[in-house]
Structure formats: structure tokens, C-alpha cells
mmCIF file of the N, C-alpha and C atoms, coordinates in Angstrom:
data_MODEL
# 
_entry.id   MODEL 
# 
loop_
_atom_site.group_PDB 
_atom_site.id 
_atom_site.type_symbol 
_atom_site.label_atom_id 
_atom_site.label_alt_id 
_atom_site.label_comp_id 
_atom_site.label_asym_id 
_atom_site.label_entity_id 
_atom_site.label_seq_id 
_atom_site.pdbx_PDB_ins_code 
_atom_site.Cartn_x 
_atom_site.Cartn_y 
_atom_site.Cartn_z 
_atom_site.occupancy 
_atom_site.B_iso_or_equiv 
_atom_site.pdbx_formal_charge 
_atom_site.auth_seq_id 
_atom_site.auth_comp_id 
_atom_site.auth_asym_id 
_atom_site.auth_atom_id 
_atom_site.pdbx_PDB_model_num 
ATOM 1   N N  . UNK A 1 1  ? 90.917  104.448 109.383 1.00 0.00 ? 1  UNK A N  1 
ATOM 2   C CA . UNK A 1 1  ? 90.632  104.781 107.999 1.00 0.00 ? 1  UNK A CA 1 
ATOM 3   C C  . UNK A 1 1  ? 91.476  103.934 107.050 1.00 0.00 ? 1  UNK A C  1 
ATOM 4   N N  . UNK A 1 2  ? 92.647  103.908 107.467 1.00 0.00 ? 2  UNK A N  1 
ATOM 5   C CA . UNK A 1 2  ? 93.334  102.593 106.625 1.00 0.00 ? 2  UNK A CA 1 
ATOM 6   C C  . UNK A 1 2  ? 93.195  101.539 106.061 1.00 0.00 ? 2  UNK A C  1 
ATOM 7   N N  . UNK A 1 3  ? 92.318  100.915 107.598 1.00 0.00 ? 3  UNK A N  1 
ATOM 8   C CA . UNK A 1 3  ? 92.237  99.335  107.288 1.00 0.00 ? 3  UNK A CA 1 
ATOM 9   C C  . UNK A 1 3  ? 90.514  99.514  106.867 1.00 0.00 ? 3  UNK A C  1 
ATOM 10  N N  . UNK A 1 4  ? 89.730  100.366 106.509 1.00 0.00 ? 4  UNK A N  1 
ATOM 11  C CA . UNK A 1 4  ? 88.717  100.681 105.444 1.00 0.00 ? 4  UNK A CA 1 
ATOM 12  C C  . UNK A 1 4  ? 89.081  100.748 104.438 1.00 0.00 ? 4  UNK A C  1 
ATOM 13  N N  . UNK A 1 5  ? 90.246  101.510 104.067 1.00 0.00 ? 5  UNK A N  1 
ATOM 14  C CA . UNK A 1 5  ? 90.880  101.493 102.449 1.00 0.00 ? 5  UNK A CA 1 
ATOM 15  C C  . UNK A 1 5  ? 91.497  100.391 102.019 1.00 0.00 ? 5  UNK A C  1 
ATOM 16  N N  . UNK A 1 6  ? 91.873  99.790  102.903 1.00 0.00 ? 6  UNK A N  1 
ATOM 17  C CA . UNK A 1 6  ? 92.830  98.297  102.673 1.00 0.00 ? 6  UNK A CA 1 
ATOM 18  C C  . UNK A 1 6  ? 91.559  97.102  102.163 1.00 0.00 ? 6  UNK A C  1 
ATOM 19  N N  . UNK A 1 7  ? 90.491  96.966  102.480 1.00 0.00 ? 7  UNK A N  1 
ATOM 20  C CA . UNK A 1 7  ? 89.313  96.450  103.174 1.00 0.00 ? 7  UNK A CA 1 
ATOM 21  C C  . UNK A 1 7  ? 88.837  96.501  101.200 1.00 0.00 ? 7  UNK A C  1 
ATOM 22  N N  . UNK A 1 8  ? 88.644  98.116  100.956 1.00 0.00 ? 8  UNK A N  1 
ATOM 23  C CA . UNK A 1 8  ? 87.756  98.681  99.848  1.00 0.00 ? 8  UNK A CA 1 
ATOM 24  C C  . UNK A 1 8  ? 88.639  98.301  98.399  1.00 0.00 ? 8  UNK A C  1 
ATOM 25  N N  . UNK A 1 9  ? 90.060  98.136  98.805  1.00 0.00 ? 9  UNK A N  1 
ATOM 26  C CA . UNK A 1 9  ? 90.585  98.154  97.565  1.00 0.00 ? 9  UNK A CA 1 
ATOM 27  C C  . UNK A 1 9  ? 91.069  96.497  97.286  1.00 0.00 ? 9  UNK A C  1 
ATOM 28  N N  . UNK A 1 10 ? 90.696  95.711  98.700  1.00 0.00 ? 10 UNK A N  1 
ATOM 29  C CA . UNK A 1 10 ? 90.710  94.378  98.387  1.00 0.00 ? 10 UNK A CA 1 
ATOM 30  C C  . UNK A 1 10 ? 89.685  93.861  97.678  1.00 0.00 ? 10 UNK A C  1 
ATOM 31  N N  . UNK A 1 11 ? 88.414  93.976  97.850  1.00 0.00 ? 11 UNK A N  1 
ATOM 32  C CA . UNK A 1 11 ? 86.979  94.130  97.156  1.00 0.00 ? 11 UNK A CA 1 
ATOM 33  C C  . UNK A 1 11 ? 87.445  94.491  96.216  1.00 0.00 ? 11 UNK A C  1 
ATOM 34  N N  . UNK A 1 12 ? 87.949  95.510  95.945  1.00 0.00 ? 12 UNK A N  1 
ATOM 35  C CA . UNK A 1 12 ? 87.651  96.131  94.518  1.00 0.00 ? 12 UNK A CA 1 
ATOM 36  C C  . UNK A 1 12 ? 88.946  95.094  93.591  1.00 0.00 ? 12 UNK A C  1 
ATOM 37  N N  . UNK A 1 13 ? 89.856  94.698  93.876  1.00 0.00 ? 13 UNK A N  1 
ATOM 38  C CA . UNK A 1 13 ? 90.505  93.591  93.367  1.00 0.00 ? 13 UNK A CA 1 
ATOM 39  C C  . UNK A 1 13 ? 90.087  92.282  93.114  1.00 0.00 ? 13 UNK A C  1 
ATOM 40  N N  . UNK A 1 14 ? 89.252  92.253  94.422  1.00 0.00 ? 14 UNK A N  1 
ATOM 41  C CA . UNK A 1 14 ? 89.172  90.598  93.813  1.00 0.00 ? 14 UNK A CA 1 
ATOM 42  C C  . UNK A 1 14 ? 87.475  90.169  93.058  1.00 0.00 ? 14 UNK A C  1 
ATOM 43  N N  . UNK A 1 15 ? 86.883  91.270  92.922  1.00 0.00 ? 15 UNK A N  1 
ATOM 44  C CA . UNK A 1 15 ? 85.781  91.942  92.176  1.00 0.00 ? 15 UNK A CA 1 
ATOM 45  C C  . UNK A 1 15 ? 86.111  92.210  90.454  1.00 0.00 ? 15 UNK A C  1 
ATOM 46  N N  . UNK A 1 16 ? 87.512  92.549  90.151  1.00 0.00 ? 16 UNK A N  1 
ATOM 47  C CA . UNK A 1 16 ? 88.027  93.028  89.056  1.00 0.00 ? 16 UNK A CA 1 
ATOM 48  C C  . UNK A 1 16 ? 87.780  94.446  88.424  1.00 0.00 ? 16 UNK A C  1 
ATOM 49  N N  . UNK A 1 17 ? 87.852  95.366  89.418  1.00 0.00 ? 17 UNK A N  1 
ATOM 50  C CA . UNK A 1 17 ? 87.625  96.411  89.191  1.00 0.00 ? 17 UNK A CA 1 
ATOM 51  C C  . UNK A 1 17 ? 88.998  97.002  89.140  1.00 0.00 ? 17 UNK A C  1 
ATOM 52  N N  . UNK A 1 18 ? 89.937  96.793  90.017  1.00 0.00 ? 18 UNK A N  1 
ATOM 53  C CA . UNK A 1 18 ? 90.838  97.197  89.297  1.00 0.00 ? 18 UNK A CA 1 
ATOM 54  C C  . UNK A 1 18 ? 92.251  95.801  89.890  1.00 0.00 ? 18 UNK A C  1 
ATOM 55  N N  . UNK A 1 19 ? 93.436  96.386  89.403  1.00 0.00 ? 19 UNK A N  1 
ATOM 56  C CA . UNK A 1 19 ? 94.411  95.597  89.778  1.00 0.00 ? 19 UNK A CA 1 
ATOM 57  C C  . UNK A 1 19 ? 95.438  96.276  90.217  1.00 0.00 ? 19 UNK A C  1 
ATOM 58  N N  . UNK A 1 20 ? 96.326  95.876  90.920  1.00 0.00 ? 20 UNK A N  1 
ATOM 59  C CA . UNK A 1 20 ? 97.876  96.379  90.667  1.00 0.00 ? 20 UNK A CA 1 
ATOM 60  C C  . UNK A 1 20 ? 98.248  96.313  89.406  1.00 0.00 ? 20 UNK A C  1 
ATOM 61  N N  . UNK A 1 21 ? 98.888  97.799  89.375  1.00 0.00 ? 21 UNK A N  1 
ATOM 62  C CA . UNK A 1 21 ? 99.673  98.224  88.097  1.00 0.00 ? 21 UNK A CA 1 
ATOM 63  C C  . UNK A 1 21 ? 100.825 97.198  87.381  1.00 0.00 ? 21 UNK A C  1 
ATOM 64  N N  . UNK A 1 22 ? 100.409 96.975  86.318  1.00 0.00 ? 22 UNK A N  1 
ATOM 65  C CA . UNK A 1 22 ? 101.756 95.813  85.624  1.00 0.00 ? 22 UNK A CA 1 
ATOM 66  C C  . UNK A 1 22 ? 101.831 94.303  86.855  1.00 0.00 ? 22 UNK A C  1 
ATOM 67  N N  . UNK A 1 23 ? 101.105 94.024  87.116  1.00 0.00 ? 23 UNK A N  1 
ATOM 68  C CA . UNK A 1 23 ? 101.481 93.227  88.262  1.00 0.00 ? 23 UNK A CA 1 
ATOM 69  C C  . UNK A 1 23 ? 102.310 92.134  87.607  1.00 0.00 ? 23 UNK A C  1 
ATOM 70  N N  . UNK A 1 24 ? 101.872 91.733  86.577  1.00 0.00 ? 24 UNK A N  1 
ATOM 71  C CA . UNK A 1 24 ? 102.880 90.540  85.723  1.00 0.00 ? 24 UNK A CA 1 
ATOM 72  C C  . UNK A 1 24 ? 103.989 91.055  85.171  1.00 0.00 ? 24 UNK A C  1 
ATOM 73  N N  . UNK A 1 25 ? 104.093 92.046  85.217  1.00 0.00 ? 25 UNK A N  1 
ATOM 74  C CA . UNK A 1 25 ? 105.617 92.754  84.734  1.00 0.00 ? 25 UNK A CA 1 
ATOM 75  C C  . UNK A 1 25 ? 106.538 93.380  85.832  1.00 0.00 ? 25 UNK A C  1 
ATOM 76  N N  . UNK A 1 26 ? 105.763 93.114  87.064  1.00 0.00 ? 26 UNK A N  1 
ATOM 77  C CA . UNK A 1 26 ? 106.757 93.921  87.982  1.00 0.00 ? 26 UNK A CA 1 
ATOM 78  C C  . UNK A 1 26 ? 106.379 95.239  88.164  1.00 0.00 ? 26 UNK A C  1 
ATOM 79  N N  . UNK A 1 27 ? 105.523 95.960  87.813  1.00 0.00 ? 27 UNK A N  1 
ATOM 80  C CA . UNK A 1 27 ? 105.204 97.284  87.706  1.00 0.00 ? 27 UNK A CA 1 
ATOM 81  C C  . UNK A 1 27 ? 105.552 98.370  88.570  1.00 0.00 ? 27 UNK A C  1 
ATOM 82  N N  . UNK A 1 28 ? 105.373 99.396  89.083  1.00 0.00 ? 28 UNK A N  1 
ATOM 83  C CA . UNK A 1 28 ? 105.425 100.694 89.406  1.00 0.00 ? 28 UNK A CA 1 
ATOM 84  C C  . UNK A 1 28 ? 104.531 100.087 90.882  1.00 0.00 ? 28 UNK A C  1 
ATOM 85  N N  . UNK A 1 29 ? 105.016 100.555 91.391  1.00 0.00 ? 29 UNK A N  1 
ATOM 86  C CA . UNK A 1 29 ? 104.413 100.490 92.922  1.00 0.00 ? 29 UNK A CA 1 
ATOM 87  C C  . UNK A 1 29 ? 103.397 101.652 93.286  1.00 0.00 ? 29 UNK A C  1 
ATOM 88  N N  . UNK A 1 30 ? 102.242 101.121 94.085  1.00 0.00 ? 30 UNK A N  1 
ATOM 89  C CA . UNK A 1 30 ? 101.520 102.154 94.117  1.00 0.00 ? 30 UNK A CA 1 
ATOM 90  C C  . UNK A 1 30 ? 100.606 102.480 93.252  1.00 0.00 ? 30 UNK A C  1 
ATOM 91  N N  . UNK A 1 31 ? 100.438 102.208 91.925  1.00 0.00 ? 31 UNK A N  1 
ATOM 92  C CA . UNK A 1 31 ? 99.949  102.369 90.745  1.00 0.00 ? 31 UNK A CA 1 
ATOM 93  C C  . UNK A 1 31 ? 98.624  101.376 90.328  1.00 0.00 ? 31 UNK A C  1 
ATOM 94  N N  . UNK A 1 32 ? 97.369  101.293 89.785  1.00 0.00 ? 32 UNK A N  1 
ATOM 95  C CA . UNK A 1 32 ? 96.692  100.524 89.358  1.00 0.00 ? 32 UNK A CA 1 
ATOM 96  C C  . UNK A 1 32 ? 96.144  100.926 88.002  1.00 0.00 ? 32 UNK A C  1 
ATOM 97  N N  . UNK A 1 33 ? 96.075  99.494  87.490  1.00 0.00 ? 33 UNK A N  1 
ATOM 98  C CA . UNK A 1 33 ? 95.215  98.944  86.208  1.00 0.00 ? 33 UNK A CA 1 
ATOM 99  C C  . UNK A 1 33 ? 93.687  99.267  86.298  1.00 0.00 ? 33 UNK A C  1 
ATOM 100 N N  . UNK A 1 34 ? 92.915  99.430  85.250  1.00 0.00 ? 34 UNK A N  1 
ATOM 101 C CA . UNK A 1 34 ? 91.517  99.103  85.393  1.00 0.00 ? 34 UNK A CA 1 
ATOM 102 C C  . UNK A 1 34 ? 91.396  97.479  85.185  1.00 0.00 ? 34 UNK A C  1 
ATOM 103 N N  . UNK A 1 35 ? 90.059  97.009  85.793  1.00 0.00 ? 35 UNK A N  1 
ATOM 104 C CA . UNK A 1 35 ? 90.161  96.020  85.157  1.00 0.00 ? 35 UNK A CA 1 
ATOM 105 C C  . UNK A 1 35 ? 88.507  96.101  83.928  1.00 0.00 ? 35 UNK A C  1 
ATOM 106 N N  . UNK A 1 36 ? 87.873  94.794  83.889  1.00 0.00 ? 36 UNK A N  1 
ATOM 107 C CA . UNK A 1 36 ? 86.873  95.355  82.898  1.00 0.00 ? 36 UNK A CA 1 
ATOM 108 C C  . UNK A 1 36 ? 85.776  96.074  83.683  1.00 0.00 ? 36 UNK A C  1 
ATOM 109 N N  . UNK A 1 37 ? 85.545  95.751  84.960  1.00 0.00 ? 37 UNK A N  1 
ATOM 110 C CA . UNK A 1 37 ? 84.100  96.015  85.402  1.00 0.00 ? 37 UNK A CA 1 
ATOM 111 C C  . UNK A 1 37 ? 84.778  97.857  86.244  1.00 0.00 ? 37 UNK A C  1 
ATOM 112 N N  . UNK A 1 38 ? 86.070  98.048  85.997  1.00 0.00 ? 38 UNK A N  1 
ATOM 113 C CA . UNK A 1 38 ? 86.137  99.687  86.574  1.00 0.00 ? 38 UNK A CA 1 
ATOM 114 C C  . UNK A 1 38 ? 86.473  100.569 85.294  1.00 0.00 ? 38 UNK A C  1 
ATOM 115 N N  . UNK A 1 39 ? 86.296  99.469  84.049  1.00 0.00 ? 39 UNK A N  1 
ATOM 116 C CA . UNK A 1 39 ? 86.824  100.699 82.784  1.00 0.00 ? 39 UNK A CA 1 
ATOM 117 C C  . UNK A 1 39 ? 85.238  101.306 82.328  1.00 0.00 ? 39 UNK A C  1 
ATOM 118 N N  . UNK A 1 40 ? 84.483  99.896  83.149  1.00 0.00 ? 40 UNK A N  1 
ATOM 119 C CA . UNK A 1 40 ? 82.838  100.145 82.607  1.00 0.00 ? 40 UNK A CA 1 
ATOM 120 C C  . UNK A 1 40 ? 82.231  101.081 83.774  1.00 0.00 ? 40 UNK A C  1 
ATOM 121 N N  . UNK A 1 41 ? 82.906  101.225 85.016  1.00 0.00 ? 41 UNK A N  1 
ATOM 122 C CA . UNK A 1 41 ? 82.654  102.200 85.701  1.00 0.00 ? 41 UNK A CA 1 
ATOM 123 C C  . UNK A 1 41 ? 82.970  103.462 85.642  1.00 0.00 ? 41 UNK A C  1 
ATOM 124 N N  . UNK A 1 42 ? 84.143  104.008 85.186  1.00 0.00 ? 42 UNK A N  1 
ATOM 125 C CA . UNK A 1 42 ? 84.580  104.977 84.805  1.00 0.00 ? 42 UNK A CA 1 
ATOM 126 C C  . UNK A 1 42 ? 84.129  106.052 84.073  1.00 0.00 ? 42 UNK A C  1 
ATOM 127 N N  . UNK A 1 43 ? 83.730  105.050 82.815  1.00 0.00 ? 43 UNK A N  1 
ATOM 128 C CA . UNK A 1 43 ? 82.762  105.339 81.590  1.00 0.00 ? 43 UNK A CA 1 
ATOM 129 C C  . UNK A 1 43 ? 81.238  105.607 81.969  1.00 0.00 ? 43 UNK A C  1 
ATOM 130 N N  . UNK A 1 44 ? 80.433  105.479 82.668  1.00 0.00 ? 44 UNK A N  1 
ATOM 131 C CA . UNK A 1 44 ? 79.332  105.562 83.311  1.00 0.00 ? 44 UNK A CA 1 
ATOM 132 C C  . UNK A 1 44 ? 79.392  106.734 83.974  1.00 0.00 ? 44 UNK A C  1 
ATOM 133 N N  . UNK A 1 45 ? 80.694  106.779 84.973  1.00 0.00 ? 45 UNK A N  1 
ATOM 134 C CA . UNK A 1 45 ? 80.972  108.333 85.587  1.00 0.00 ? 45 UNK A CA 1 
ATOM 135 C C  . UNK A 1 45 ? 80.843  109.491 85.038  1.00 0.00 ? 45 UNK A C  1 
ATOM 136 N N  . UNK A 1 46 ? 82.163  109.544 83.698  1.00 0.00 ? 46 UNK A N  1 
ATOM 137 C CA . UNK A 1 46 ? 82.029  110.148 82.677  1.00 0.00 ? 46 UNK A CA 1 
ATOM 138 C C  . UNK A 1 46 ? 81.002  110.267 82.096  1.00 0.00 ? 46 UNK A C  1 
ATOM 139 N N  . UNK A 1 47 ? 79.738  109.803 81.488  1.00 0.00 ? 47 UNK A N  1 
ATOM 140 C CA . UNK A 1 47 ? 79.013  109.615 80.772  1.00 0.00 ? 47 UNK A CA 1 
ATOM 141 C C  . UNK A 1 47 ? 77.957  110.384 82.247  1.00 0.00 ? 47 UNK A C  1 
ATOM 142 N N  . UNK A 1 48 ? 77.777  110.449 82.621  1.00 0.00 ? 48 UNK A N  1 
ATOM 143 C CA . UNK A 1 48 ? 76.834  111.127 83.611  1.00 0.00 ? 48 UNK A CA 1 
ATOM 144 C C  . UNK A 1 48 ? 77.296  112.393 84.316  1.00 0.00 ? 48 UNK A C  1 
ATOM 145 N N  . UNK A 1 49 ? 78.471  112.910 84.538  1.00 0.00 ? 49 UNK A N  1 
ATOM 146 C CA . UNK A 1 49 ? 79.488  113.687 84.619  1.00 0.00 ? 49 UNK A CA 1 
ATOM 147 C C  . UNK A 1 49 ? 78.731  114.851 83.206  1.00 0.00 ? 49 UNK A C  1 
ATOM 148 N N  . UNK A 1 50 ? 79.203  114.246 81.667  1.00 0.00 ? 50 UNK A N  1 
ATOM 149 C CA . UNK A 1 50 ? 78.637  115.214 80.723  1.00 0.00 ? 50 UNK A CA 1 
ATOM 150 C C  . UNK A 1 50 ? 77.560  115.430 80.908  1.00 0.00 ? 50 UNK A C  1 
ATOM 151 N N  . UNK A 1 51 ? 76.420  114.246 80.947  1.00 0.00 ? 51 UNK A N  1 
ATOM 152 C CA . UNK A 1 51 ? 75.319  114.770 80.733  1.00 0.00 ? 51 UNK A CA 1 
ATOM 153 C C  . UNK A 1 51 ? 75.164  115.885 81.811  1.00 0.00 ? 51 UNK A C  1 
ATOM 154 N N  . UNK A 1 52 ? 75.291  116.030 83.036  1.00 0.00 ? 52 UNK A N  1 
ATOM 155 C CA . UNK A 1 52 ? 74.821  116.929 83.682  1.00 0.00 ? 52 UNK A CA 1 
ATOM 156 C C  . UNK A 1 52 ? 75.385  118.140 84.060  1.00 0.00 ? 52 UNK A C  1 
ATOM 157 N N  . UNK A 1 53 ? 76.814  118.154 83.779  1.00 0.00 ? 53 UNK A N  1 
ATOM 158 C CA . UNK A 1 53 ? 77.570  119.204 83.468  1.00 0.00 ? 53 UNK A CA 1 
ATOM 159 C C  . UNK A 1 53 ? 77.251  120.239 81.777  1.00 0.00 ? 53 UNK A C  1 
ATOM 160 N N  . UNK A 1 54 ? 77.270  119.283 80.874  1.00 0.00 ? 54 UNK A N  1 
ATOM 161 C CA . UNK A 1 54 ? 77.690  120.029 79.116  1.00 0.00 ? 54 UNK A CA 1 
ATOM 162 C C  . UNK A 1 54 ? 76.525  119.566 78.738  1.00 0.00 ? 54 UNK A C  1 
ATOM 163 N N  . UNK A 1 55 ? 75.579  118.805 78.515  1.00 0.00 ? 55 UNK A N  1 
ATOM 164 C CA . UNK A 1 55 ? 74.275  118.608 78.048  1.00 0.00 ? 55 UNK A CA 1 
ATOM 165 C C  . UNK A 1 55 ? 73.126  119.355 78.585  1.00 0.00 ? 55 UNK A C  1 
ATOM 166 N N  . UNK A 1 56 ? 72.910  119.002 79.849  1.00 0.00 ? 56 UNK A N  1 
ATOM 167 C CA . UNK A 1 56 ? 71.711  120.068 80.502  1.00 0.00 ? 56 UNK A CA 1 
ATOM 168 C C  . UNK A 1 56 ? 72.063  121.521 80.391  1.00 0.00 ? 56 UNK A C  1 
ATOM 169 N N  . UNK A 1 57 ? 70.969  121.978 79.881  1.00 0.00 ? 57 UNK A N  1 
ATOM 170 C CA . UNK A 1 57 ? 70.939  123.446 80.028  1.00 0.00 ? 57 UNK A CA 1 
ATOM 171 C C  . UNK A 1 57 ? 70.616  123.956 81.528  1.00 0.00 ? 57 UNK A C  1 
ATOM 172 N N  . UNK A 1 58 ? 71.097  125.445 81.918  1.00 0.00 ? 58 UNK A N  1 
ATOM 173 C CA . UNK A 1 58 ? 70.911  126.228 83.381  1.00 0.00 ? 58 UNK A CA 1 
ATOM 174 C C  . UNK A 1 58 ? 69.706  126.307 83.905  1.00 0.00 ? 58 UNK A C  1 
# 
């Protein structure tokens, strides 16, 4: 399961979805940045998340 997560979050780096946290500053270990294409994912989540939670009626 590791080297699937190791695998998923390399993709997802070199994709620009997200980054290491502060990486040019030295940052917090462990920690990640969005980058543009996971702030536009996020937002999509969210945005479909409401609608089908707080918009649709029972």
C-alpha cells in the first residue's frame, strides 16, 4: 500500500496537483501545497459536495 501512495502522490506532483509544503522555503515536513490543477479540484469537490448535500431537496 505504500509504494501505491508513493506511486499516487508522485503523479500527483509532477502533474501539479499538489507540491511539498514551502518547498522553496524549507517548509514543514509532511505537509502539502495545492498546486493550480488541485485548487481547481478541490473546488469542483466542494462545488458538488453542496450541490448534493444543501441544494437538493429530500
Amino acid at each position: 500500500m505504500e509504494k501505491t501512495m508513493e506511486k499516487i502522490v508522485a503523479l500527483c506532483n509532477a502533474r501539479g496537483f499538489i507540491y511539498p509544503g514551502s518547498q522553496i522555503y524549507g517548509g514543514l515536513a509532511n505537509t502539502w501545497d495545492y498546486g493550480n490543477l488541485g485548487v481547481e479540484l478541490k473546488n469542483n469537490v466542494k462545488r458538488a459536495w453542496w450541490q448534493k448535500f444543501v441544494q437538493e431537496s429530500p
